[in-house]
N, C-alpha and C positions, 0 to 999 in steps of 0.2 A: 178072677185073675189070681193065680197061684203065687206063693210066697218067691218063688225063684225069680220071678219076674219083676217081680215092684223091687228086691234085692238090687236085681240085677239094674234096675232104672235108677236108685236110691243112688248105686256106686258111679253111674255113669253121672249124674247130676253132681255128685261133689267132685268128680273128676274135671267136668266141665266150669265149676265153681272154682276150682284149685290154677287151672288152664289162665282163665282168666285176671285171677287176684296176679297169678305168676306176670301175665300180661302188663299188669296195670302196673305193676309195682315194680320189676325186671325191665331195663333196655333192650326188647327182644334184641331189635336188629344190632347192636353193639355186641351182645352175649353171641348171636351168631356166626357175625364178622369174627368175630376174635375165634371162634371156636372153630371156622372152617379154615381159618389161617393160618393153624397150629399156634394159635398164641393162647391158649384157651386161659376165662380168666372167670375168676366163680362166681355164679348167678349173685350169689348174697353180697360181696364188695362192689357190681355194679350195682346194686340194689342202694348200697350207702353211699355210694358217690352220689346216685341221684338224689338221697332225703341232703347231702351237702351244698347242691345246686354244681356241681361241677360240669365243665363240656366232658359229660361221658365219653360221646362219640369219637373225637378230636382225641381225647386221649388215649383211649383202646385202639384208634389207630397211631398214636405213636409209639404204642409197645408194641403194635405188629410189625413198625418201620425196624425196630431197635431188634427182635428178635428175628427177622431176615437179614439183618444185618450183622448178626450176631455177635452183637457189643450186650456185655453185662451189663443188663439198666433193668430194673424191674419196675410192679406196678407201683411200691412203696418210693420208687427216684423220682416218678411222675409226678404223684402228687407231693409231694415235698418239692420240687420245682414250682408245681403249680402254686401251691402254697406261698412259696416264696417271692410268686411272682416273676418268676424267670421264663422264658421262652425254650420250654423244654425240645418245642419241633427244633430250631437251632441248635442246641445242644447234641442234642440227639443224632444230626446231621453232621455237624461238626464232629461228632466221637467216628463214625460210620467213616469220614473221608479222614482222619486220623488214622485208622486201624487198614484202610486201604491205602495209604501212602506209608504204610510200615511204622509209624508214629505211635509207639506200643504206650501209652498213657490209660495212668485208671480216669475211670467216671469222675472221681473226685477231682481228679486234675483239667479234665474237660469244661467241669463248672467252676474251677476257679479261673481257669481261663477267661470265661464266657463273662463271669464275675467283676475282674479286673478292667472290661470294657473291650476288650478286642476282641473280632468279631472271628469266631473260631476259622470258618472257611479263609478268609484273608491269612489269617494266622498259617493254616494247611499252605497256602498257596506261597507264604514265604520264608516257609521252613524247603519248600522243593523248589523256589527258584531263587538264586544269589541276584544279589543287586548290586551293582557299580555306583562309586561317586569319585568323583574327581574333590583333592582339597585346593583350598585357595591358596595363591601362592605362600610359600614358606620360606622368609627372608635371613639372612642370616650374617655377619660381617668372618669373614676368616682371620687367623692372624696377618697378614697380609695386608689387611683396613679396605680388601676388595671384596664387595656385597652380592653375595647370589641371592637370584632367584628360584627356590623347587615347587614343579610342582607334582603331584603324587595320584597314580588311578588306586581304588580299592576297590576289591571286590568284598562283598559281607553276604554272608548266609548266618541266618538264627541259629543259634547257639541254643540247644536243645536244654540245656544241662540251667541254661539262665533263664528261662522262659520268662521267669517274673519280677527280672531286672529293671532299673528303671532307666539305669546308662543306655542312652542309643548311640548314634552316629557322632552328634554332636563331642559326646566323652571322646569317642574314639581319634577325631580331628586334633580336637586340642590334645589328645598327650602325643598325637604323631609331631603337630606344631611344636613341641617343646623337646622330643627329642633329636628329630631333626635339625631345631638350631642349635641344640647344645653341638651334634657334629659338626655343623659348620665353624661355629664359631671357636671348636678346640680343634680345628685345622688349622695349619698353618700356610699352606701353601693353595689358593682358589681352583691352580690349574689338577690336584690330586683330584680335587670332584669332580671336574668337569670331564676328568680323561677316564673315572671311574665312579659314574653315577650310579651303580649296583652298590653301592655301600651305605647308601642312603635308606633303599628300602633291607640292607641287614638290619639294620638299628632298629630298623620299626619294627621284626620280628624280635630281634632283643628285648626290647624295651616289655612289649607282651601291652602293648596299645589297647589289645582288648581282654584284658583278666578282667572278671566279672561282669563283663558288659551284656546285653541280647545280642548282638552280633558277635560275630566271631569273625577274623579276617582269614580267607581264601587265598588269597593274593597281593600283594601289595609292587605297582610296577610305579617306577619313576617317569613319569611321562617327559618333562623337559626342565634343565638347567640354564638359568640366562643371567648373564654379569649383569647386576646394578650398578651403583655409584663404583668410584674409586677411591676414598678416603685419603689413601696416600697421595696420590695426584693434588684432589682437593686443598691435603693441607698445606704439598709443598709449592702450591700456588699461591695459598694463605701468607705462606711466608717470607716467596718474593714479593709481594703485593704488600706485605708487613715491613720489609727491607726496602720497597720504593719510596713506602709516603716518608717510611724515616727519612732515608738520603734527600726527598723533594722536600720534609721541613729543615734538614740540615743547610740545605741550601738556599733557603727561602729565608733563613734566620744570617747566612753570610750577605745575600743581597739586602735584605732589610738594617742591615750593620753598612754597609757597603751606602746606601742609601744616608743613614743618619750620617757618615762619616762626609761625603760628598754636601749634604745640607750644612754643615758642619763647619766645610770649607767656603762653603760659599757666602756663608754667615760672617765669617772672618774675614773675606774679600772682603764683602760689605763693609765691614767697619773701617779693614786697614783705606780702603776708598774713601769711606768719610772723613778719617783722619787724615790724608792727603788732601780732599778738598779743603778741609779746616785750616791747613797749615798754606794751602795756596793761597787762600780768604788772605792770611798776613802777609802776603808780599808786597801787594799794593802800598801797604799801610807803610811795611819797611822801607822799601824803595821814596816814599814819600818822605820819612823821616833821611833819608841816606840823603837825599834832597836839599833839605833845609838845614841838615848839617852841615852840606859842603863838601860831602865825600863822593859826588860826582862832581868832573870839573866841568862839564855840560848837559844838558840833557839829551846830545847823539848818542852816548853809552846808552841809555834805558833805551833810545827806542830802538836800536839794534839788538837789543835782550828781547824786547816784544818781539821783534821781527824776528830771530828766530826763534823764540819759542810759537809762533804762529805757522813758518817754516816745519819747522817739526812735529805738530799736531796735522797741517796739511798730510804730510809724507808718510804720516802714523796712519790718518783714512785712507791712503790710496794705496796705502798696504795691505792695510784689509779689505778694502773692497777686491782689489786682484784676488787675494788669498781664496774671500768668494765665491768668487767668479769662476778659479782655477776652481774649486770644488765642487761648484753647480755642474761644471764640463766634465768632471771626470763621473758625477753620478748619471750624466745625462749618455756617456760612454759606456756605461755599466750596464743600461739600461739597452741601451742595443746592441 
């Protein structure tokens, strides 16, 4: 066997020797993918990914996703995500429908995004579509003391410029809530809002409801104005109702006067009666004495004194009883 030949065996044996270590040690099929995919990535870096235990494969196709996509991400953003523990296919996805909704953001801003905990694609989806809410009614007294009701539609689209604000809707509600009442309540007259509820949503663009916030307002439309209380009403009911119980104690205080003044009299009948019965008690007694003086020349005087004053107490009942009687007939006249 001639020198050229065993030469020639020698070179094909380490060839075949070299093939193989290349084999063992190289992600063939990763090193191929990448390389017929235009993403070509050198045999020796897939070589150390594998001695680092990495998903070779998984991530040589995520730089083949990133450079058809052609978002700047190289193999060095991979593994430092991977490293990091972050979900670089997300990322990666989320940069690609960024750059395809015009959302011009670097890498860095993708993974802080991604970071902050919102989920990039939702993020995409409500940077390109606006959301409505309606606020809860917005109460407010005018000078007038009569109380509207507002209530307010918004439209919000992400504010590109706040991405990593932490004010959402809620900020934006309460400072419309507050400057809306201040309008109300430095009106004076209820029927100006009512005749002109475009003045409402000025304020809210005055106001600037959403400086610094993640939204930003679109639109702001007054959905509807509806009268509450009437204050004024209210009070100046308060006040006839304040002016009645006085006049009903005013007058409750002349009957209860009225009353003692009547018990009062009647107290005094009472006595001035007893003192008449007392003083009648002495007649008998005088008369008895007028008697045995001798200042009757008989006893027919006294008993024509009895007789009428018996006369006279007869005539005293049958006048009251008529009187009665006439009164029972005129209520029983009334009645029908």
């Amino acid at each position: 066997m001639s020198g050229g030949i065993i030469a020639l065996i020698v070179i094909l044996s380490v060839l075949v020797l070299a093939i193989a270590i290349f084999a063992i040690l190289v992600p063939i099929k990763s090193y191929f993918t990448a390389m017929f995919s235009k993403a070509y990535v050198p045999a020796r870096r897939l070589m150390t990914m594998r001695f680092r235990k990495m998903p070779v494969f998984d991530m040589v196709n995520a730089y083949i996703k990133a450079k058809h996509g052609n978002i700047a991400v190289t193999m060095d953003n991979i593994e430092n995500m991977y490293t990091t523990k972050c979900d670089y296919n997300k990322i990666i996805e989320g940069y690609i429908a960024c750059k395809n909704a015009g959302i011009n953001y670097k890498f860095e801003t993708i993974q802080k995004i991604y970071l902050s905990g919102k989920d990039i694609l939702t993020f995409v989806n409500e940077c390109l579509n606006s959301k409505t809410i309606d606020t809860p009614y917005i109460t407010g007294i005018c000078g007038d003391l009569q109380e509207l009701n507002a209530k307010v539609k918004l439209t919000l689209k992400v504010n590109l410029k706040n991405i990593f604000s932490t004010l959402k809707e809620e900020t934006i509600i309460a400072r419309i809530n507050e400057c809306v009442m201040a309008k109300i309540s430095s009106t004076k007259d209820h029927k100006f809002i009512l005749s002109t509820p475009q003045i409402l949503a000025k304020v809210i663009y005055e106001a600037e409801a959403d400086n610094g916030n993640y939204y930003e307002i679109i639109s702001a439309d007054v959905l509807e104005v509806t009268l509450g209380k009437n204050f004024a009403f209210n009070k100046e009911k308060e006040e006839i109702e304040k002016n009645r119980l006085i006049e009903q104690n005013r007058l409750e205080a002349r009957r209860l006067t009225a009353v003692a003044v009547e018990q009062e009299m009647k107290a005094r009948t009472e006595e001035l009666k007893a003192k008449l019965v007392e003083e009648e008690m002495k007649v008998p007694q005088a008369l008895t004495e007028a008697i045995e003086q001798g200042k009757f020349d008989n006893l027919t005087d006294y008993y024509k004194i009895q007789n009428l004053q018996a006369d006279t107490a007869l005539r005293n009942r049958l006048a009251g009883g008529l009187a009665q009687d006439n009164f029972d007939n005129e209520e029983f006249d009334d009645e029908d």
